[in-house]
N, C-alpha and C positions, 0 to 999 in steps of 0.2 A: 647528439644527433639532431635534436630541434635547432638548435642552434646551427649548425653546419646548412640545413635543409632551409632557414632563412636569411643564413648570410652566406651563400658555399665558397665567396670572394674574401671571406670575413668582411666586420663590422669596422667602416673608417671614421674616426671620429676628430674632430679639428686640435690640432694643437698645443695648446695654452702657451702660455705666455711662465705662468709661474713653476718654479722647476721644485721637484720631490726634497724635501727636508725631514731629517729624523733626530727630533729634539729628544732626551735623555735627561731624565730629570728624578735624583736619587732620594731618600725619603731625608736624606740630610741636605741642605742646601749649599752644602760647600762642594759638592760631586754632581756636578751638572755639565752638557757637552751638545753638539749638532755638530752631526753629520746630513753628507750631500753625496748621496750614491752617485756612484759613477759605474757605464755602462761600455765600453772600449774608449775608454776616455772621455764619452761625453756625458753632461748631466742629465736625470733621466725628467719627462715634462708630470708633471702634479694633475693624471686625470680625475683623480678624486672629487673634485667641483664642480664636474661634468655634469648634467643632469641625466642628459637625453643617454647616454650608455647604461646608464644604473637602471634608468626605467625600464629600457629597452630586455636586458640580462632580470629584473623583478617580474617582467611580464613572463620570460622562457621560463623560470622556475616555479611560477604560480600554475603555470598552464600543466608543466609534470609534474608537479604535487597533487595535480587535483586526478591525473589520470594514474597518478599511481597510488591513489585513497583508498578505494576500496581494496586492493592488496596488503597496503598496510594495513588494513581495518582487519583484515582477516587473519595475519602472520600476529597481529596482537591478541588477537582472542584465542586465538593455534598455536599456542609454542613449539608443537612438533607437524607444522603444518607446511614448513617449505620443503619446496621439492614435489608438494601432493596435486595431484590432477586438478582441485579447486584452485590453487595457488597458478599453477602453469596456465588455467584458464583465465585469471584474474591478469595476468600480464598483460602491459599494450598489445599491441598488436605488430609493433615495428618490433617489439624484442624475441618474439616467437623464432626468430630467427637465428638468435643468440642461444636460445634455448629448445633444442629440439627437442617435442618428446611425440614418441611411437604412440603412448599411453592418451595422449589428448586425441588421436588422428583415429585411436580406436572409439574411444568416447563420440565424436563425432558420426561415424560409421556408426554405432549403435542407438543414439539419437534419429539418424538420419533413418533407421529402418523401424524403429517406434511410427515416425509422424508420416512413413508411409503409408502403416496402416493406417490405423481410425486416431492414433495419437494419445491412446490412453492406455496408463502404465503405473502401476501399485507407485504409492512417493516413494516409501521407503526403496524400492528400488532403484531409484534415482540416485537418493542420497547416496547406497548403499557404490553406484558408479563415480561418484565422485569423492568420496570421503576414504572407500576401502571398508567400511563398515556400516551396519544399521544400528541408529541413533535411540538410545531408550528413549529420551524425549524429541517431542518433534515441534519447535519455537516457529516462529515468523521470523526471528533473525537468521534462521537455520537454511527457512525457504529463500529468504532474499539472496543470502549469499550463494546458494544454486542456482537463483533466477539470472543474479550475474554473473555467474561462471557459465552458465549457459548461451548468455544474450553474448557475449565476447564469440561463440560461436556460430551468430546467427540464430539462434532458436531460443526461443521463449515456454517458459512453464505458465498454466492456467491451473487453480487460478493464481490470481495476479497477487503476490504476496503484500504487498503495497497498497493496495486498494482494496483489496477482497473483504468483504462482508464477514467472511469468516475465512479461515485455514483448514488445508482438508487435515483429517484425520488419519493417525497411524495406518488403520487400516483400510482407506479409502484411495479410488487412483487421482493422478493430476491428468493430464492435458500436456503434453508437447509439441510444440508447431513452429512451422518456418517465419521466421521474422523479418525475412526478406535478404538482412544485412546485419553484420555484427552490430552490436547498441551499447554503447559505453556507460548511459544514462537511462535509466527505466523510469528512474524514478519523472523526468522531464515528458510530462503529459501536459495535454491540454483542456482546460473546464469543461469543454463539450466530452471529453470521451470521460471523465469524471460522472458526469451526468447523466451519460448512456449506460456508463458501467451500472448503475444503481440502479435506471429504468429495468434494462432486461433482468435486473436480480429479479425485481419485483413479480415481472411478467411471467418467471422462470417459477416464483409460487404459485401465481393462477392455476402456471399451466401443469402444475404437480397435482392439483387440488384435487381433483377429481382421481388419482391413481394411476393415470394414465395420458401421455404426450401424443396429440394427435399432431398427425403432419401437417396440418392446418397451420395449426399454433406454433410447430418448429417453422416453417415456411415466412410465416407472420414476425417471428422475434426474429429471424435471420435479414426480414425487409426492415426491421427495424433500423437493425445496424446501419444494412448500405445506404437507411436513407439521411443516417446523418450528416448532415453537412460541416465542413468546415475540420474534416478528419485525415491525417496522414495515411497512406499507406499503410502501413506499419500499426497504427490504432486502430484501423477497420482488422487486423488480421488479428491482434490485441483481443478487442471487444468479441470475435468470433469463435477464438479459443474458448475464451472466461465461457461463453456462452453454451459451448459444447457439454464444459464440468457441469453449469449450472445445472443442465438436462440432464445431465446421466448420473448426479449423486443428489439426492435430495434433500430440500432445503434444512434450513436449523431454526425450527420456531420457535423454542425455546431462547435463540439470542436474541431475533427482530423481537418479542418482550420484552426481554431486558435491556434492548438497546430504547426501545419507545416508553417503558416505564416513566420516566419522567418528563417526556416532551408534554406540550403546551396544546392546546384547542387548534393550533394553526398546524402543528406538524402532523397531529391525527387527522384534519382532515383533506392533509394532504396523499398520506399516508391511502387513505380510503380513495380519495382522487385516482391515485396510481393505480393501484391493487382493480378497480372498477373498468380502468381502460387500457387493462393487459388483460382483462375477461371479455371486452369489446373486440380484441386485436383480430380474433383470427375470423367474426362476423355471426357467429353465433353462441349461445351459453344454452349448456347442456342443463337439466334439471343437478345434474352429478356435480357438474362445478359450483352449481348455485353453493347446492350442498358444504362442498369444501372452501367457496369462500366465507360460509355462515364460522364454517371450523375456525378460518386465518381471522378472524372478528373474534371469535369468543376466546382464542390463543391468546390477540391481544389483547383482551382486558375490553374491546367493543361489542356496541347492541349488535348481536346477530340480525334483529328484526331491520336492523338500517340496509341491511344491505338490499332488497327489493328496490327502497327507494331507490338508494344509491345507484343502484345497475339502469333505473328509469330514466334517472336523471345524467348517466353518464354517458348514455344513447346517443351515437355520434348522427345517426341519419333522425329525419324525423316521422318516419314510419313506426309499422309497430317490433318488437324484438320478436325475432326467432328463440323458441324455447329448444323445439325441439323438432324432427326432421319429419316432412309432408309425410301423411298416410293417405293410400287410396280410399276412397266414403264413396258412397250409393251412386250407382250411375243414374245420372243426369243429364242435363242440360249447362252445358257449360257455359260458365261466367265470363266476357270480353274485358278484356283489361280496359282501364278505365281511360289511359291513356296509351298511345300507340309508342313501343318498346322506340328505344333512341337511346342518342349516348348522351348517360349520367349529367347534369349541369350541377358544376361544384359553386358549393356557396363561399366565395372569398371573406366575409365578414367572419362568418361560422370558423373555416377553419383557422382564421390570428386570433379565434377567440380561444381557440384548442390546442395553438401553439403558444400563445400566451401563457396558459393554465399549465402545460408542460414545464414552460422553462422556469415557472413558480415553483413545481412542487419539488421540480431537481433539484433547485437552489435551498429548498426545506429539507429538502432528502439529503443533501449532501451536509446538513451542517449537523443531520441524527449520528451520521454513521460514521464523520470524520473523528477517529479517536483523538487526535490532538487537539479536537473544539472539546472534549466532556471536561466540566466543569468539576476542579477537584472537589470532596466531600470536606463540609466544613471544619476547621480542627478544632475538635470539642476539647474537655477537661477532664467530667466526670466518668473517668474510667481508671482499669486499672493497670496498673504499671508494668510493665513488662519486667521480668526478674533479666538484671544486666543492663536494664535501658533506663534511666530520669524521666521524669512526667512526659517532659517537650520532645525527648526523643521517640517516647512510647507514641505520643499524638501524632510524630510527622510518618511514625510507620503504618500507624492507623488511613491518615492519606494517603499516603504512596500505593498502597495494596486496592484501592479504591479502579485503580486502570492500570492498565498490561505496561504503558509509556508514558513516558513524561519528556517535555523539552525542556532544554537547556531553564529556559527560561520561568516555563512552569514549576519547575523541580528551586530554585531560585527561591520563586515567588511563597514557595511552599515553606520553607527552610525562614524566611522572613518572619511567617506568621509565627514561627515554632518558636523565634527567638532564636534560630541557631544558623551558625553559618555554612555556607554548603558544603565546601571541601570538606570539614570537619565532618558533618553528619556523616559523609558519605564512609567516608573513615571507621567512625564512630560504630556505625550499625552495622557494616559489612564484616567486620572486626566479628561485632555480639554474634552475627547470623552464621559465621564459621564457626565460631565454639560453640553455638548452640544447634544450630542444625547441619553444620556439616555444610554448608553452602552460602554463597554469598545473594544479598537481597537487592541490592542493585548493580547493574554491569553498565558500562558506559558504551551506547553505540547508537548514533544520531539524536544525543541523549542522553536519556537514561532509561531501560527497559527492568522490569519488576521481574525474576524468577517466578512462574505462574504457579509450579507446585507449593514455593514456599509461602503464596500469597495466600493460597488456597489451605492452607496450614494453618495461618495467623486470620485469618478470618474464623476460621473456626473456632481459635484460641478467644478471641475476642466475644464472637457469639455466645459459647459457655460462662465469659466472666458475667457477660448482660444476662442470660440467664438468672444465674445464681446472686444478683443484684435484686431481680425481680422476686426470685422466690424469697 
């Protein structure tokens, strides 16, 4: 079909000169022969030398291998998966035609009456519409693969499985919204909504802080978005979904800890930068929020007492801050404004000094929260062996368990230090982690992604042997 759709005249390619030969050549050397096909009599031309035809036919097939990836990514992990709503969704979009089905067109109509309402809808019942069942565990490769069975639809799930700060919970809802146009590629974003996506997390805890979302602060994060520049269509409606979740399920402070645990002086006080001008955003800070950002300080492992300064010093006007809303006091004699009311004069220095500071702290923020930046744990020695695994094997599962994923490459680098080689390990352990727990510990998908319960298993396992070391 690509092929037809780029040459519908077919593809004419010049002649040669040298004609097809089929040399024959037996493993004895006394039984040897060529032949010279012949085509209604004449000899046929030797396109094989051609460049420009091979190229032309390596480029048609790169281009549907790559669109028909994520189907195969899926029919590998699914063995009883063709045929299923996810799979029909996952198809081009020129094949839809080929394969009609009633069951996507329903899917669609029940999406479409989701993101009429407000757009929010338990996960699991998503899942539960495209799989035919509710999933005991709920992964990020789980959500992804409904993010693109859905984006083939035109609509997008929030949050954003790909980027998200965290993954909602079994029993928490997503976000459904119109995407404009079907998206073959989610994952293809741009640095600015990367950067945005983080900013409103952050804003999105200010504005939790105190209990309660005033419409200020929704109005305030929503100008955020559209004032980003340099955003597709399609990312501003992105960034507005994510945004929607952030407000209506509240945050997880327990991971922004453990995702900041080990950053450096630069990324805490960028961290506090942020956090200080999403309590600026909406133009006033309540005593309540003060309150609740001393809470997101002391969460992190930060001096609660900083934050006074911090909110003084992150004061965009240079007036004094509003605490808290005018009371009427003793009647008097009223006070004349000192200067006569007029429109605002914006400081140009001030604000590239405020947008500077921004695009500093995204670029800090983004390199906390990108799991494929966390830096594996070192592989030690002094511990102890896992029963069915060798020292080097025990130590590289002790790494692996460290993060949810690993790339190609990471996972390599890792296998390096172990002294072992990749294919094998991968072999090796998956093998041990079926006979011992019934499940495999690594599965290969843009990557290599860690089973979170069996991680969450062997860390324990490990913790008790340090233990019992210590005692």
């Amino acid at each position: 079909m690509r092929f037809e759709d780029r040459f519908p005249d077919g593809l004419k390619v010049n002649k040669p000169r040298k004609m097809l030969k089929i040399t024959y050549q037996a493993a004895s050397s006394e039984f040897q022969g060529q032949l010279e096909p012949l085509v209604d009599g004449n000899k046929v031309p030797d396109i094989s030398g051609l460049r420009k035809p091979v190229e032309i036919a390596q480029e048609i097939a790169d281009e549907v291998m790559d669109d028909l990836d994520k189907l195969s990514r899926y029919l590998g992990r699914n063995a009883d998966g063709r045929g299923s709503l996810e799979a029909q969704a996952l198809l081009p979009q020129e094949l839809w035609d080929l394969f009609p089905s009633d069951e996507l067109e329903q899917l669609r109509s029940w999406v479409a009456k989701i993101v009429h309402n407000d757009g929010l809808v338990p996960v699991l019942d998503v899942i539960e519409q495209l799989e035919g069942e509710r999933p005991e565990k709920l992964s990020k490769r789980t959500l992804t693969g409904v993010a693109d069975a859905l984006a083939r639809l035109g609509y997008g799930i929030a949050p954003d499985p790909r980027f998200a700060l965290r993954s909602p919970k079994p029993g928490e809802p997503v976000v459904l919204f119109d995407l404009g146009d079907a998206v073959a590629q989610l994952e293809d974003v741009s640095d600015g909504y990367r950067a945005a996506l983080i900013e409103i997390a952050l804003g999105s805890f200010v504005a939790h802080a105190d209990g309660q979302i005033s419409e200020s602060e929704r109005k305030s994060l929503r100008a955020k978005i559209a004032g980003v520049a340099g955003l597709s269509e399609q990312e501003h409606r992105r960034l507005a979904a994510n945004l929607d979740w952030m407000l209506a399920v509240p945050p997880d402070l327990a991971l922004l800890k453990r995702k900041l645990k080990d950053t450096g002086p630069e990324a805490q006080a960028s961290i506090r930068s942020a956090l200080v001008a999403a309590a600026h955003a909406d133009g006033i800070i309540q005593p309540e929020e003060v309150a609740g950002i001393e809470k997101i300080y002391k969460s992190l492992g930060l001096d609660p007492s900083l934050v006074y300064s911090d909110i003084h010093a992150g004061n965009v006007s240079d007036g004094p801050v509003r605490v808290r809303a005018a009371e009427p006091g003793a009647a008097g004699e009223v006070i004349p404004d000192e200067k006569p009311a007029g429109a605002p004069k914006l400081d140009a220095a001030r604000i590239a000094a405020i947008q500077s500071d921004t695009a500093r702290v995204s670029s800090v923020l983004g390199d906390i929260f990108d799991e494929a930046s966390e830096e594996p744990e070192e592989i030690g020695s002094a511990s102890a062996v896992l029963a069915g695994l060798d020292t080097k094997q025990t130590n590289l599962v002790r790494a692996l368990i460290a993060q949810e994923h690993w790339t190609e490459e990471a996972f390599e680098d890792l296998c390096r230090q172990s002294g072992l080689l990749a294919s094998g390990a991968i072999e090796d352990i998956n093998e041990w982690a079926f006979g011992t727990y019934d499940e495999a510990l690594l599965d290969e998908y843009d990557g290599y992604e860690v089973a979170p319960d069996l991680a969450q298993e062997l860390k324990r396992k490990f913790e008790e042997e340090i233990d019992h070391v210590e005692a």
